[in-house]
N, C-alpha and C positions, 0 to 999 in steps of 0.2 A: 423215318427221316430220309431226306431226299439231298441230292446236292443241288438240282434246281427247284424253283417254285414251283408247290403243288397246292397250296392252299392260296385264299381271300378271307376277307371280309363275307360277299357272298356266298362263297360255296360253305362256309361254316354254317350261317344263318340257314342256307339249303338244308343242312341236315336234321334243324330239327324242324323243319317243313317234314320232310320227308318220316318223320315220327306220325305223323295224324293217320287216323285210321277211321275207315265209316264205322257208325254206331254199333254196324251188326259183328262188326268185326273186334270190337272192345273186347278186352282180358282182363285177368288178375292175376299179378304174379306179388307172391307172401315170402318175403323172408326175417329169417328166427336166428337167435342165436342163443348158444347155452355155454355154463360154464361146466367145466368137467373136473374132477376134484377128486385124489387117489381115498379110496373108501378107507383103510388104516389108517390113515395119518389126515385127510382133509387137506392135503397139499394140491396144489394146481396141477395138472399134467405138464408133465416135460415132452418137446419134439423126441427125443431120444428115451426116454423111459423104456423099462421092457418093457411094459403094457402101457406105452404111450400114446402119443398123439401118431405119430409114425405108423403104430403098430395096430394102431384104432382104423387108420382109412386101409391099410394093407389087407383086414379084415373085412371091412365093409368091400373092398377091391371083389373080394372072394366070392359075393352075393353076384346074381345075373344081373346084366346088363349094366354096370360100370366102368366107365374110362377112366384112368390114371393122368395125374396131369404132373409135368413135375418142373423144378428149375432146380437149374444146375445142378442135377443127379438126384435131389430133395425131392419125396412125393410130396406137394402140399395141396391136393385138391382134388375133387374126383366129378366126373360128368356122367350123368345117366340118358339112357338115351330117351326118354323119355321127354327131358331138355331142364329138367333140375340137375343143382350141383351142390358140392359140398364144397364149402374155403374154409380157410383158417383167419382169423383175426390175428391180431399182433400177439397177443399172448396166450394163443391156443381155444379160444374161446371157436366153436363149431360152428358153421352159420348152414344152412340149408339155406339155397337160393329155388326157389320154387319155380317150375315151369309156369308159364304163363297159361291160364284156365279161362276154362266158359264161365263159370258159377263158383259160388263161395261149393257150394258140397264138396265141391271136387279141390278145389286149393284147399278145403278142409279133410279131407281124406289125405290127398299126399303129406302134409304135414303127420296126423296121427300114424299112416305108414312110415315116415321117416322114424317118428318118436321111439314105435313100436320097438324098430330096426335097433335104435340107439340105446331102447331100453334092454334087449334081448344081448345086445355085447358088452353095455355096461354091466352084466350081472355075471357072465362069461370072465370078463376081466376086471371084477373087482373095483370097478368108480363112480362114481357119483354125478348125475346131468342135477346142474340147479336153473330153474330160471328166474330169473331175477333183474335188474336193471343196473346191476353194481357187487361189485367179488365183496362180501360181508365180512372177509376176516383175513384175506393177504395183504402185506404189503409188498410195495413196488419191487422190494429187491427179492422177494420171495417169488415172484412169475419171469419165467424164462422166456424170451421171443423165440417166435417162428423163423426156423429160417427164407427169409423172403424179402430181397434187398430193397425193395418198393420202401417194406417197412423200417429196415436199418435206416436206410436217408432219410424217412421223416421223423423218426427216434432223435434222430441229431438236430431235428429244425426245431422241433417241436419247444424245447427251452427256451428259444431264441424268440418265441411270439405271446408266449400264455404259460401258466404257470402249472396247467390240468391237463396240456396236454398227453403227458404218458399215461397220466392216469384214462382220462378217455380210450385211449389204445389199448391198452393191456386190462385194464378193470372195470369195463361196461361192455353192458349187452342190450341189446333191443328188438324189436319188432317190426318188422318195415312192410307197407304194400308199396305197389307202382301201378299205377293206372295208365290208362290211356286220351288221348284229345281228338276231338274230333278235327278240327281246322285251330288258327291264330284264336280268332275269337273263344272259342269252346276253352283251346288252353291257358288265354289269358283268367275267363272268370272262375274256372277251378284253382288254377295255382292262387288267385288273387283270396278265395273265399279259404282253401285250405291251411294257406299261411297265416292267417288271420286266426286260424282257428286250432293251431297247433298247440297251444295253450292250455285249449280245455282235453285237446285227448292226452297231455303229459299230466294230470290232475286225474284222469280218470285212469290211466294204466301205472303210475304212479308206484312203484314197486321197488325200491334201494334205500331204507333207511338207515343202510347199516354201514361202517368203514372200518376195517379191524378191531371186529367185534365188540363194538361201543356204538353208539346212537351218533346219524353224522349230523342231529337237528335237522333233514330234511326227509320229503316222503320220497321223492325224487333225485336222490345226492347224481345218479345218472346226467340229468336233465340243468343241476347246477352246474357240473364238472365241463359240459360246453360251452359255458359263457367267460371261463378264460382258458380257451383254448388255443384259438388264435383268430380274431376279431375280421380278419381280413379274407376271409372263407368260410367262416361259421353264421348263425340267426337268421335274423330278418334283412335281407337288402334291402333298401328302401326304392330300391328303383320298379321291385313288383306291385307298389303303388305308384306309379308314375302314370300321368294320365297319356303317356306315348309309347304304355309297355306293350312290349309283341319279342318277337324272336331277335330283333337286331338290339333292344335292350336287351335282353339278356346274353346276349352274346359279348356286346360291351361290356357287361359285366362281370361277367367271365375273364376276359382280357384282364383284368383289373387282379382278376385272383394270381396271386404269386404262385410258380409253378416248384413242382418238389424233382420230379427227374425226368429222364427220356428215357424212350425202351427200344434199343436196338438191338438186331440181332440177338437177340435173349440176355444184352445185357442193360443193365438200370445204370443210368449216367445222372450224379446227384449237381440237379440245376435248381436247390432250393433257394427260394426267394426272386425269384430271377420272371422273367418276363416274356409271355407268350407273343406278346407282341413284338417285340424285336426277334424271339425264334421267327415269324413269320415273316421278319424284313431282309430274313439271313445275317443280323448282328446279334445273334446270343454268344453271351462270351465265351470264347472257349468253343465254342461252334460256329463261328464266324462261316460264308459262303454253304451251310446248312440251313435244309430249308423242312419244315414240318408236313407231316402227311397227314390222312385224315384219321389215319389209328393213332398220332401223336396227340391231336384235340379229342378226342375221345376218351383218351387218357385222362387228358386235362382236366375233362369236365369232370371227373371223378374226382379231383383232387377238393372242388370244392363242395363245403359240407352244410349247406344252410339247413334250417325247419323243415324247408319240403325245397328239393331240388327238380328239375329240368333237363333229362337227356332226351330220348327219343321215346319218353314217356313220365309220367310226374312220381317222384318219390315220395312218400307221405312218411317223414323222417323222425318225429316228437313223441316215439315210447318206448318205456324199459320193457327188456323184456320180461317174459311170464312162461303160466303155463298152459297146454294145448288148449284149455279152452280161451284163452283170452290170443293166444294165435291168432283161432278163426276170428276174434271179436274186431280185432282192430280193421281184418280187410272188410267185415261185413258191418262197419262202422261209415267208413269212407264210401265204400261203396253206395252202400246207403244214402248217402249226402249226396253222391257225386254225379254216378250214372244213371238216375233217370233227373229226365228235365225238370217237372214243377221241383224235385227235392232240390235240385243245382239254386233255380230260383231263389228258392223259400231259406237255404242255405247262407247263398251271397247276401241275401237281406241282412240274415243274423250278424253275417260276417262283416259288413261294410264300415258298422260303426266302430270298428276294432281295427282297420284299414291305419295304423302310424307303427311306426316302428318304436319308439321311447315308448309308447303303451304297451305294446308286445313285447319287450324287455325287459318293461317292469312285472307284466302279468305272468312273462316265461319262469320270475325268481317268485312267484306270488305261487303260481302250480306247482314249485317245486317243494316247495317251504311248506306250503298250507293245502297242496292238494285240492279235494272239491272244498276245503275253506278259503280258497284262495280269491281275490280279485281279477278283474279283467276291466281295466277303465271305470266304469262305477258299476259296472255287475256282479253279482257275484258267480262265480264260476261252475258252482252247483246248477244254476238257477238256466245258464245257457247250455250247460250239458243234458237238462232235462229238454230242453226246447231241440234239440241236438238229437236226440235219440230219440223223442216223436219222431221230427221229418227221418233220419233213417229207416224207422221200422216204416214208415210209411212207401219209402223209396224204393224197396226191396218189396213187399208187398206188390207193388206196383211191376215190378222185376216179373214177378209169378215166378222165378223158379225153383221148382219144388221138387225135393228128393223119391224116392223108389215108393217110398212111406206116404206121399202126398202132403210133405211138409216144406213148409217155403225158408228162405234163406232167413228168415225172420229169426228163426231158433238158435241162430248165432251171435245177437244180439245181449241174449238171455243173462252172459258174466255181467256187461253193462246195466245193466235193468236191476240188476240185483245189487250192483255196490251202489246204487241210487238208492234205490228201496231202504238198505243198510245206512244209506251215508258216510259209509265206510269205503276207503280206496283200500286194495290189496297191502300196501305201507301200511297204514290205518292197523289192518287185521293181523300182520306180522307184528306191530309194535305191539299190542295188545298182547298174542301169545308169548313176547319175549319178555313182558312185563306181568306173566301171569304163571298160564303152567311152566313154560320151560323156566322160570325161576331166575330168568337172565344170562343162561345158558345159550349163548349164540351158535353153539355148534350142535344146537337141537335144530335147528334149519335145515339139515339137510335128510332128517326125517318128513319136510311136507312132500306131498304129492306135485312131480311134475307131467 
């Protein structure tokens, strides 16, 4: 925050120019989240617990090569030098932010190192990692926040736009990659083919059937619980089909998104609902003759939460999370689609006819509901996930690259291939056991393997 003008129009739109990268220079960066849950009681972790969330990274701190991150005297986050890091979600949930990688082997090895890491303290201190896409048996006033005032301010907006939003914050977890563009064009036809196609990977990783220990009717309650969240920064924009999208649409629409705070000097100033556009005229209220910098859009753009979002590389945002093997699935899913050229092609083909937004809303609650039984305009959603995981095995193949073993990134595909094979989503295979052995015993869950 500046007291004269430091940003435009252009210089924003600059920045996610300034994201494109040559071919050879593409990455993968994977991130995960888990939920953690005291082994005696199956209670959430508390910030402050003795063997808490606190006392969790203070441990992890101990291993080599960890930075400390903290606010306002609160450790909430740790940096390796490596260039992954650890945050906290609103209600303790762990996320691993992955360095950005050459090859899936490698963003799939730092994941199983991190897991390993997380399994070896969890057994040290008595808790529980689940991964799943939704907390199966707390409710809201049962999980404590993080202290992290980012997340106070939008705790308090959150009522005011959607009726799921806490729940989203404190009670889901997911899977995320970020890819990279090469120029305008490259990042218009991935983000256009991607979001089109968000759909079918919430169906295939599909994995939260559960809401305080009772059946919530969906396979995906994760994946429903963003559709009233808050309408006005969440789904599908309709302007990523626009036949004039590029960087300066999506910057407009960006602008559009109501903003939550400012972060000066280490402090969070709560500006929710409020309007980036007038911070940049110097009339936000309350900050009048204040003018925005470029760590202040930066900010911003995180605040908004679509299917697949746009900073200075594309988020591929549509799955609950899981475990290490479906990690690795989801970046070597996308990837597969994305970075080699005929798959990008063969991709956007699939995706084009799925190109409306009221089809993708209907098909986001159709994945959610019904999984690979789901709909997608008049497809059905099994039927494009099988044409979907051809072109990636094929796209990766194409990749060549291959592990120590002389195995290609193909073998990360393998969870996918098999709940196809099955016709079973990960939901699918937990409702089965909860409707079988464990007898409807919900808090046999956290006996599966994560």
């Amino acid at each position: 925050m500046d007291n004269k003008q430091t940003l435009d129009f252009d210089k924003i739109c600059q920045w996610f120019k300034d994201g494109e990268k040559k071919r050879e220079n593409w990455l993968i960066g994977t991130e995960h989240e888990k939920f953690l849950f005291r082994r005696n009681d199956f209670k959430r972790l508390d910030y402050e617990d003795l063997k808490g969330i606190k006392f969790i990274l203070n441990k992890i701190a101990e291993e080599k090569d960890w930075e400390k991150i903290s606010e306002n005297d609160n450790l909430i986050g740790l940096k390796h030098k490596s260039g992954s890091s650890i945050s906290l979600e609103p209600g303790g949930q762990f996320e691993l932010s992955g360095a950005p990688l050459k090859n899936l082997h490698m963003t799939c090895n730092e994941a199983g190192l991190h897991l390993n890491l997380m399994k070896k303290i969890s057994n040290e201190l008595d808790f529980v990692m689940l991964g799943l896409g939704y907390d199966p048996i707390s409710k809201r006033d049962q999980i404590n926040w993080m202290p992290k005032n980012r997340y106070e301010i939008m705790k308090n907006h959150m009522p005011k736009v959607g009726n799921l939003g806490i729940d989203m914050m404190i009670r889901t977890c997911t899977i995320q990659v970020n890819l990279d563009y090469l120029d305008e064009k490259d990042m218009i036809k991935k983000f256009q083919a991607s979001l089109a196609l968000q759909p079918i990977a919430t169906a295939l990783f599909s994995n939260s059937p559960f809401i305080e220990g009772k059946l919530s009717n969906y396979l995906s309650l994760r994946a429903y619980t963003w559709t009233d969240t808050d309408r006005k920064r969440s789904g599908f924009p309709d302007i990523v089909f626009s036949k004039d999208f590029g960087y300066e649409a999506w910057t407009e629409y960006l602008l559009t998104v109501p903003m939550y705070f400012i972060h000066d000097n280490g402090k969070y100033y709560d500006v929710a609902g409020k309007s980036f556009s007038k911070f940049m005229d110097g009339k936000l209220e309350g900050f009048e003759g204040k003018f925005p910098s470029l760590s202040d859009w930066e900010d911003h753009v995180t605040v908004a939460f679509p299917e697949v979002r746009l900073k200075q590389y594309l988020e591929m945002r549509g799955a609950d999370g899981g475990p290490w093997n479906r990690i690795c699935a989801l970046p070597a899913f996308w990837v597969g689609l994305l970075y080699d050229e005929k798959s990008l092609d063969d991709t956007f083909n699939v995706a084009k006819k799925f190109m409306d937004v009221t089809l993708l809303e209907e098909s986001r609650i159709s994945a959610a509901k019904f999984g690979l039984n789901g709909i997608i305009g008049e497809s059905k959603i099994v039927d494009v996930a099988q044409d979907l995981l051809n072109i990636s095995f094929e796209g990766l193949e194409r990749r060549n690259f291959k592990d120590k073993n002389g195995i290609s990134e193909t073998q990360f595909l393998d969870p996918l291939l098999n709940i196809l094979e099955n016709g079973q989503t990960p939901a699918d295979d937990l409702l089965k056991k909860f409707n079988g052995t464990w007898e409807k015993d919900i808090y046999k869950i956290f006996t599966i393997s994560n």
